[in-house]
C-alpha positions as CSV (number, residue, x, y, z in Angstrom):
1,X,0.0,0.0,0.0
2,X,2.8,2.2,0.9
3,X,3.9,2.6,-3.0
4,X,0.6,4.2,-3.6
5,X,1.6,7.1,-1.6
6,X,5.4,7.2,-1.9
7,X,6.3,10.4,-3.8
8,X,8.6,9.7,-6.8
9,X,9.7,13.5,-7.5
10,X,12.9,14.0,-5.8
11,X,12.7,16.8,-2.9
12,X,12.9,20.3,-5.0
13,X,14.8,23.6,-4.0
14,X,13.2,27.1,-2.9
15,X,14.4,27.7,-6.0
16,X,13.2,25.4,-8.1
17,X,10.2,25.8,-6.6
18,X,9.8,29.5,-6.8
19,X,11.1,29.2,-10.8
20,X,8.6,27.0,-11.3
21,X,5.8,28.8,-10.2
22,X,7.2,32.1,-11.7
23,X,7.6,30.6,-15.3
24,X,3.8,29.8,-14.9
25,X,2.6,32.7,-13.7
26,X,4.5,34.8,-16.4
27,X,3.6,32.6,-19.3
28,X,-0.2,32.1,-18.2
29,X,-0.1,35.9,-17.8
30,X,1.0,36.8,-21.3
31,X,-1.3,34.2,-23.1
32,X,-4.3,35.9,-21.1
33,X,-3.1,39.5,-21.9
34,X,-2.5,38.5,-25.4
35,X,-6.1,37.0,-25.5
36,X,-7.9,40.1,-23.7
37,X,-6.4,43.3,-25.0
38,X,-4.9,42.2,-28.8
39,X,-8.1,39.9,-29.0
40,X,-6.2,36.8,-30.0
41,X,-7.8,33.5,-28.5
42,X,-4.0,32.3,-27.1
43,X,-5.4,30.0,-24.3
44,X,-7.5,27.2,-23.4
45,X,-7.2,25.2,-20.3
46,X,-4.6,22.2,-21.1
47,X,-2.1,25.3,-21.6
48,X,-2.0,25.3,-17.6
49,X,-1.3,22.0,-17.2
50,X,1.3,22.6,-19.7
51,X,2.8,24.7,-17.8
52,X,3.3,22.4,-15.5
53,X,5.6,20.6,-17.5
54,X,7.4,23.0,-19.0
55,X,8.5,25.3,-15.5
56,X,8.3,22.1,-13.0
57,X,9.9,19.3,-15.3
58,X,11.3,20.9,-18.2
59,X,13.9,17.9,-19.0
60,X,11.1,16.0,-18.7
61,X,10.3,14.2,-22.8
62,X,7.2,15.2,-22.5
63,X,7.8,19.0,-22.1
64,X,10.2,19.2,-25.6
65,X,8.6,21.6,-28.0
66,X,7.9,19.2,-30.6
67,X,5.8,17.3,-27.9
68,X,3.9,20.1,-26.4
69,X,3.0,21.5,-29.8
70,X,2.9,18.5,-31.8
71,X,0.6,16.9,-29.0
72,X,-1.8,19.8,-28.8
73,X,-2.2,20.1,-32.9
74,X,-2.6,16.1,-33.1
75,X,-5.0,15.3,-30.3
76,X,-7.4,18.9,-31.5
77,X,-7.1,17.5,-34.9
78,X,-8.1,14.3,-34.4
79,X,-11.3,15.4,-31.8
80,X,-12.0,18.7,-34.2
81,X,-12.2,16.0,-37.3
82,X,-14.3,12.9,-34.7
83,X,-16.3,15.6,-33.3
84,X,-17.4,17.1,-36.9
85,X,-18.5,13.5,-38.2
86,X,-19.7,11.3,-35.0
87,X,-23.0,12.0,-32.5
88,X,-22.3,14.7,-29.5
89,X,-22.0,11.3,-27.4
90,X,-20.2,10.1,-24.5
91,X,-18.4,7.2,-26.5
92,X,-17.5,9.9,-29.3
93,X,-15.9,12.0,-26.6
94,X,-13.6,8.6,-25.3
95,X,-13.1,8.3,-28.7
96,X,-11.9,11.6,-28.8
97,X,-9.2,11.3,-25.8
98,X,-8.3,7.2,-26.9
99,X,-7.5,7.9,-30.4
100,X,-5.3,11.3,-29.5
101,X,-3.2,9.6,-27.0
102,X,-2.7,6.6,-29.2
103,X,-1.6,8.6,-32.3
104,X,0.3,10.6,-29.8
105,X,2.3,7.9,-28.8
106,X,2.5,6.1,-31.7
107,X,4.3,9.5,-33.4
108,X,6.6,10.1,-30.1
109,X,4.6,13.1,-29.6
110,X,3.1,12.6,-26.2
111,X,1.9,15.4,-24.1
112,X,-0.5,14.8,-21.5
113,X,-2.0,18.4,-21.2
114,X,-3.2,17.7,-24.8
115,X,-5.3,14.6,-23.5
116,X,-7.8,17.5,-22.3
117,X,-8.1,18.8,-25.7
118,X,-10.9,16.7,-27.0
119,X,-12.7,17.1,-24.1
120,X,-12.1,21.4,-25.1
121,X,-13.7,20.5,-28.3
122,X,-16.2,18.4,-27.8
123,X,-17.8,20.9,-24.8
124,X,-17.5,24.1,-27.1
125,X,-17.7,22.5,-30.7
126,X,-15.0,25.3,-32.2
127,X,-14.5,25.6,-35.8
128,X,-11.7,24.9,-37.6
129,X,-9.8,27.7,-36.8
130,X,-9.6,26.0,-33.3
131,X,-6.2,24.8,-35.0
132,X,-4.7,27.9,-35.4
133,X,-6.2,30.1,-32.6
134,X,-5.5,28.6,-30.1
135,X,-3.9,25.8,-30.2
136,X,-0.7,26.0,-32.4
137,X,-0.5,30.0,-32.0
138,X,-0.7,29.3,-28.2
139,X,1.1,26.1,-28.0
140,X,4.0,27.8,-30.1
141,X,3.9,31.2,-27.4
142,X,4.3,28.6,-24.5
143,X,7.3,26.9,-25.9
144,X,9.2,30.3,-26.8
145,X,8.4,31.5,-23.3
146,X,9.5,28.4,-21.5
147,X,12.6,28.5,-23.9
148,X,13.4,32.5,-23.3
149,X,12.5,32.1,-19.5
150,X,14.7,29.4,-18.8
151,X,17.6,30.7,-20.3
152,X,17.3,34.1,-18.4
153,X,17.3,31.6,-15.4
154,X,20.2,29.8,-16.1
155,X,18.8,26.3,-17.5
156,X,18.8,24.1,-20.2
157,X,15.3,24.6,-22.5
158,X,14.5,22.7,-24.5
159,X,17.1,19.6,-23.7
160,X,19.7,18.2,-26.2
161,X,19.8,15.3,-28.1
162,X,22.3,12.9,-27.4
């Protein structure tokens, strides 16, 4: 029982901790500025678990750019295309999130914020512009933040290849 509860995350630093949660709160702000006063639709909710990755874990696979962006355009593409041809139905909608995190695994491009994205689509039923605004205009903002943020504090983002 005691594996359920055992933390695997190694114990961070203040600073770490305070980087972390500063990265978020400066990219989240930007995306909602962006959104309210140029009127560009930059965010949607998987962008703040995103965040997550990219400030708390950013060596992490999962937080690379081609992952956070490729995930996020694959998994709205599939649900924008499954939610334009099936029923408004609760198997559609597993559909949806089954399909997006098989392809996005299949392809190496596995982000788990972009798991949420079908369920984006499938409660607001966006048009195709949904693609560009917000998703790959917002997923692309994230990365450069994370990218421009991490080198003013002193880390590696995104990680290289060996």
């Amino acid at each position: 029982m005691d594996r359920y509860f055992k933390r695997a995350l190694p114990h961070p630093s203040p600073r770490a901790v305070i980087t972390a949660g500063l990265g978020a709160f400066l990219a989240i702000a930007a995306l909602s500025l962006l959104t309210t006063h140029a009127n560009l639709l930059l965010l949607i909710a998987p962008f703040g678990a995103s965040c997550v990755l990219l400030f708390s874990v950013p060596a992490s696979p999962l937080s690379q750019p081609a992952n956070v962006i490729g995930g996020h355009l694959l998994a709205a593409a599939i649900s924008l295309g499954l939610n334009a041809v099936l029923p408004e139905t609760w198997w559609a909608l597993a559909l949806a999130v089954g399909l997006s995190i098989a392809v996005m695994a299949a392809l190496r491009l596995t982000h788990p914020p972009a798991g949420a994205n079908p369920l984006v689509v499938f409660a607001t039923d966006p048009g195709l512009s949904f693609l560009l605004f917000p998703v790959l205009t917002g997923a692309v903002a994230l990365v450069v933040i994370a990218a421009v943020f991490h080198r003013l504090a002193g880390h590696e983002y995104p990680m290289k290849h060996s």
